[in-house]
Each structure stands twice: as structure tokens, then as C-alpha cells.
C-alpha positions as CSV (number, residue, x, y, z in Angstrom):
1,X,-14.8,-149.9,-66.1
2,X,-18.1,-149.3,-64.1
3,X,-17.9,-150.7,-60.6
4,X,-21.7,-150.4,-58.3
5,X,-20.9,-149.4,-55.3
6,X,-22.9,-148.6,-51.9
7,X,-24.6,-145.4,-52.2
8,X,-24.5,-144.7,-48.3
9,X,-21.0,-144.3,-48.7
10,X,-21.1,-141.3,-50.4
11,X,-21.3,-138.7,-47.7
12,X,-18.4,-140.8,-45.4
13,X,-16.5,-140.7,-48.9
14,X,-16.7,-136.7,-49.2
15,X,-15.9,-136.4,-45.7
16,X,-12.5,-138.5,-46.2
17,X,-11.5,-136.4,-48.7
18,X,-11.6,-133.0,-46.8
19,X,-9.6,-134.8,-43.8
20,X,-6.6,-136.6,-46.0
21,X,-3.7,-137.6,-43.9
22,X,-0.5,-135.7,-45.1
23,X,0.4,-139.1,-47.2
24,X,-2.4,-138.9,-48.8
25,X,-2.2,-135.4,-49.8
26,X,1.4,-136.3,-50.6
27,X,0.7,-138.7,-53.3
28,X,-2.8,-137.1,-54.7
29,X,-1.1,-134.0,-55.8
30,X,0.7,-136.7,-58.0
31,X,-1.8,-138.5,-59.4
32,X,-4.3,-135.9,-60.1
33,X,-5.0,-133.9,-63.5
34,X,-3.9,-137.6,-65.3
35,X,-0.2,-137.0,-64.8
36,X,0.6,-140.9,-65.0
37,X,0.4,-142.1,-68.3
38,X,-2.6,-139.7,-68.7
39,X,-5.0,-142.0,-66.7
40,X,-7.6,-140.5,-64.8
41,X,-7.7,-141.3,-60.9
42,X,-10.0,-140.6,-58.4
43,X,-9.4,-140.1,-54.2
44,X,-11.4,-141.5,-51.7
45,X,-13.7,-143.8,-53.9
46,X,-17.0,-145.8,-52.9
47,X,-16.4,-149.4,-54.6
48,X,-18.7,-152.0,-53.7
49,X,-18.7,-151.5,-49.9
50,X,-15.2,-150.1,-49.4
51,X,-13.8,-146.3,-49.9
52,X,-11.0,-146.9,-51.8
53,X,-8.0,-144.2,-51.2
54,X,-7.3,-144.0,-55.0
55,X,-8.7,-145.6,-58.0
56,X,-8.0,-145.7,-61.6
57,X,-10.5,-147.2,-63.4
58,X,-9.3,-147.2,-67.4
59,X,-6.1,-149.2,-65.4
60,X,-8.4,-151.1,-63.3
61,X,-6.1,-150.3,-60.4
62,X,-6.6,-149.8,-56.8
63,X,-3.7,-147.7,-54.4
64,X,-4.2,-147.6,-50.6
65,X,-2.1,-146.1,-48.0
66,X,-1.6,-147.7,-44.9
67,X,-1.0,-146.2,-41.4
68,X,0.5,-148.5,-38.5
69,X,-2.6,-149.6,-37.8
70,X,-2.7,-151.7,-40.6
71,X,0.2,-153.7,-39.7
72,X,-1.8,-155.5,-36.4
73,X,-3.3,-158.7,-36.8
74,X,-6.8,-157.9,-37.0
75,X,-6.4,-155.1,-39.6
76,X,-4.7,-157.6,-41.8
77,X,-7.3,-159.9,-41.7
78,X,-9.7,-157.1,-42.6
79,X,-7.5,-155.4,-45.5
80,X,-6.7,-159.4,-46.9
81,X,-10.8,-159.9,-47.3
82,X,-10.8,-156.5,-48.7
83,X,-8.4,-157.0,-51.1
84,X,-10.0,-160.2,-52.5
85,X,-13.4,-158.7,-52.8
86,X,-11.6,-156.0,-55.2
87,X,-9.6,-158.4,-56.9
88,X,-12.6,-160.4,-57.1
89,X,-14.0,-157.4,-59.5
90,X,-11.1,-157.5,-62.0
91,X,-9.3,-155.1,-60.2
92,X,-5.4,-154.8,-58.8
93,X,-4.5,-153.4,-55.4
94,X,-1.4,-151.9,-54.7
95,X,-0.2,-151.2,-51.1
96,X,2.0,-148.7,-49.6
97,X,2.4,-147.5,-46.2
98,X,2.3,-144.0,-45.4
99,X,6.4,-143.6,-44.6
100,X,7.0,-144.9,-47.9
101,X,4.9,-142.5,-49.7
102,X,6.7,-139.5,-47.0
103,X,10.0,-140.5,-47.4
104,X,10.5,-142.2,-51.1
105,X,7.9,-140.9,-53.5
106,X,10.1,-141.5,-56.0
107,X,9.8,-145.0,-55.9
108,X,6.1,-144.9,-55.0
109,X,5.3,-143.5,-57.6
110,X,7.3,-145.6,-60.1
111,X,5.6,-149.2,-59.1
112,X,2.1,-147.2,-59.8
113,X,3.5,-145.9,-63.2
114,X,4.9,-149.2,-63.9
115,X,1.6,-151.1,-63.3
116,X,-0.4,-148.4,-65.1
117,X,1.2,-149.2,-68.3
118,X,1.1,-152.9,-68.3
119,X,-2.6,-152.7,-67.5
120,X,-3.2,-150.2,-70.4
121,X,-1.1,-151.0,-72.9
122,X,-2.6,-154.9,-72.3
123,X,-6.2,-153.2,-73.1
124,X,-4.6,-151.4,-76.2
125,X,-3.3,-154.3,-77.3
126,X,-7.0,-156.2,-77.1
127,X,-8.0,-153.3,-78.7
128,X,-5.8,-153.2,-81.4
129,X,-5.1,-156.6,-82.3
130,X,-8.3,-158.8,-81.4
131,X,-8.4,-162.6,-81.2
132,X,-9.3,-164.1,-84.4
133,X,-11.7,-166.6,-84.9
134,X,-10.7,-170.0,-85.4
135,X,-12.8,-170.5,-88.8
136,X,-13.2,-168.0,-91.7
137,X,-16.7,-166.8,-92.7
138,X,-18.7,-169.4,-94.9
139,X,-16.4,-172.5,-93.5
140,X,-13.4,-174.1,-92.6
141,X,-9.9,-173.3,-93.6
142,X,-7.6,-170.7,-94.0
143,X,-8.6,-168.0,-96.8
144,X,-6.1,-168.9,-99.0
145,X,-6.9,-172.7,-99.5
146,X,-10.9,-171.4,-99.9
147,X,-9.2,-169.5,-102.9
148,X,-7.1,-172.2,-104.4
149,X,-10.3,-174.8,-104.0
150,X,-12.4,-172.0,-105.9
151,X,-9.9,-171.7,-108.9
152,X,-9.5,-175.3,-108.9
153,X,-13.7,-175.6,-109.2
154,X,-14.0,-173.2,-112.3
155,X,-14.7,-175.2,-115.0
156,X,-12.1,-175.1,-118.6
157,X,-14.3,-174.5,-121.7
158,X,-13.3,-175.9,-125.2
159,X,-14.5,-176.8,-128.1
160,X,-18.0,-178.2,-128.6
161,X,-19.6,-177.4,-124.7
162,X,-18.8,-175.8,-121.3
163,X,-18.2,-179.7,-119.6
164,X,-15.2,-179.7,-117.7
165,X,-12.3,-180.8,-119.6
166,X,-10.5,-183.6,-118.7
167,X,-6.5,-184.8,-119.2
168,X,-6.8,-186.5,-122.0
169,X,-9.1,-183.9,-124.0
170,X,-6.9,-181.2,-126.0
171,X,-7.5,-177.7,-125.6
172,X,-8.4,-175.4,-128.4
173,X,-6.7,-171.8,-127.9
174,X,-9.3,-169.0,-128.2
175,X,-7.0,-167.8,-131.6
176,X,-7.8,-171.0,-133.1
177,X,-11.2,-171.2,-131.9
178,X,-12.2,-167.9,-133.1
179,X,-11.0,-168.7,-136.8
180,X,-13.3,-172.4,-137.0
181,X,-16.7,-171.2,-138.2
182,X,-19.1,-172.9,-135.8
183,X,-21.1,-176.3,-137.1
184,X,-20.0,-175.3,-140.5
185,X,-20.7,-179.1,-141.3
186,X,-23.7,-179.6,-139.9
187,X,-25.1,-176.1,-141.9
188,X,-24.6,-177.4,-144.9
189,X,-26.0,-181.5,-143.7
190,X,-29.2,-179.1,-142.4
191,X,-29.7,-177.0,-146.0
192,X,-29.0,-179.9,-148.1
193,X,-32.0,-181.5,-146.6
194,X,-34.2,-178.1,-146.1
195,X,-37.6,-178.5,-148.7
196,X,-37.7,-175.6,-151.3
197,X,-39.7,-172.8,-150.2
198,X,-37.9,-173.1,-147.5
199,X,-41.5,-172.0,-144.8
200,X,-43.6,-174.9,-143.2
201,X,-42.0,-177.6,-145.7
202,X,-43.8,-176.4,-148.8
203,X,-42.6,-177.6,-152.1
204,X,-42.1,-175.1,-154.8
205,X,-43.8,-175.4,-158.3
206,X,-40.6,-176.9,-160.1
207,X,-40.6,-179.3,-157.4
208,X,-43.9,-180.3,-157.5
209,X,-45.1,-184.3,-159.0
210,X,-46.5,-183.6,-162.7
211,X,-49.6,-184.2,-163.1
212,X,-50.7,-185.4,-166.8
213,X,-53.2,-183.1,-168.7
214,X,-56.2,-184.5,-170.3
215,X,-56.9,-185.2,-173.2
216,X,-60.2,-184.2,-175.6
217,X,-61.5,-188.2,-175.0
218,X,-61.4,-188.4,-171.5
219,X,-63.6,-187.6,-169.5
């Protein structure tokens, strides 16, 4: 995740990280070189228009480290409107003061391991197993009914055309069909009725009308 941030902050961010308070130093030597759930973080990072102590972004995940100053009124007012502009940007902030990083880093560092994997395992899972959409390609309906609708549409051939056939029409097996010479009756209607000579209905001598022959008196 790609977060803009204020580029003015860069050279007050690079001057943060070569004056780390011990706390700080503390918990970066465990965070750094991905050695929580192999995630990446970074120290002292310009977000928006905040310097974040450490930032994660494949977890989405903010960590700051408070000193006593943080716990006065004004401060909290500050870090509360900080904290919503962050979340505001899809990200979580954890908060830890600096004696609990000194004096149980154990535990610290257990809450950050323990959000770390919810937030990437969550984006695994997306990854892995993606909402489906709530219609399959070309229409409605589950797959399966598109299939039994598209075997029940194939039409049933039998004998004599290629019309659907309907309840009360019998079926002749393809066996049986194969041994019925085709229009055997209407062959032999068709030659009984074909002219002699068989081309362009033309008649063959000894089918011809007779014609008389003349005699020597006519003329």
C-alpha cells in the first residue's frame, strides 16, 4: 500500500532516525530485516503529514511509542486526531508507551505479531479465495441448472425428421433404424411412374404412338 505523504518531512524524518530514544532502538532491532511474519517495516516514516515511528505497509499497520508526554491532555487531543487521519487511510495504529516496550518486550512484541497476521492472512485470503459474482457468465443461475436447461433443449431425432419428439411418438433405436432402407416405398411409387429413357421425359421407340404407313393410293 502506497501512502502520499509531505515531502518536507523528509529531512525532519532522517533526523529522527539518527536521534531514536532507547525504546525505540529497543524495539527496531526487532522489527527490522522482516523478522515478524517476514513483513517489511520501516522507522521513522513521513505519512501524509505525520512521521510515523514504525510502519508496515503489506500489514497496513502503524506502531508508535509514547513518552510521558503523551499522556497530558493536550498531547491526547493531538495523537486522537492523529490517529483518525491514519485510520482514515485504511490503516491500524497500535500504541505502546516507552516503559512497556523497556520492561516487557515480550509482550510488545506479541500484540504487533498478533495483528500482523490477522492483517495478512485477511489479504491472503482475498487473494486466494475472491468474492464470486452473483451471476455466471452469459445469465442467470447456477452452472449446473445452465447445463441441465441445455441437455433438456437438445432436440431427440427419429424416424422420418429432426422435429423434436414428443411423448406420445415412439422411438426408433439406431439398430433398427440402420436396417430400414430409407423411402424404400416411395422409390419404387417414383420409378414406377419415371418415362422410359429415363432423361428430360423422353419416350423410347417401343413406347412411342404407331403411326400407320401409307399405302400406294394415298397420297
Amino acid at each position: 500500500m502506497i501512502v502520499e505523504y509531505n515531502s518536507s518531512l523528509k529531512t525532519h524524518a532522517r533526523a529522527l532516525r539518527l536521534s531514536m530514544t532507547d525504546a525505540e532502538q529497543v524495539l527496531w532491532s526487532r522489527l527490522r530485516r522482516k523478522q515478524v511474519h517476514g513483513v517489511q517495516f520501516y522507522r521513522q516514516k513521513p505519512l501524509e503529514n505525520y512521521i510515523v515511528d514504525f510502519y508496515a505497509p503489506s500489514a497496513t499497520l502503524v506502531v508508535e511509542l509514547d513518552g510521558s508526554q503523551h499522556f497530558e491532555p493536550e498531547h491526547m487531543q493531538r495523537d486522537g486526531v492523529r490517529d483518525s487521519c491514519l485510520r482514515g487511510l485504511g490503516l491500524q495504529v497500535l500504541r505502546f508507551d516507552n516503559l512497556q516496550v523497556l520492561r516487557e518486550l515480550d509482550a510488545v512484541l506479541g500484540e504487533i505479531a498478533r495483528v500482523v497476521g490477522e492483517r495478512v492472512g485477511q489479504k491472503q485470503d482475498q487473494k486466494r479465495n475472491p468474492p464470486q459474482p452473483p451471476f455466471c457468465k452469459g445469465g442467470s443461475g447456477s452452472s449446473n441448472e445452465q447445463a441441465q436447461a441445455a441437455e433438456c433443449a437438445q432436440p431427440l431425432f427419429f424416424k422420418g425428421g429432426s422435429e423434436t419428439a414428443s411423448a406420445d411418438i415412439p422411438l426408433v433405436p439406431k439398430e433398427e433404424s440402420e436396417k430400414i432402407p430409407p423411402f424404400e416405398n416411395e422409390r419404387s411409387e417414383v420409378s414406377s411412374l419415371r418415362p422410359k429413357g429415363g432423361l428430360g421425359g423422353i419416350y423410347s421407340f417401343s413406347d412411342s404412338p404407331q403411326i400407320p404407313e401409307k399405302t400406294g393410293g394415298e397420297k
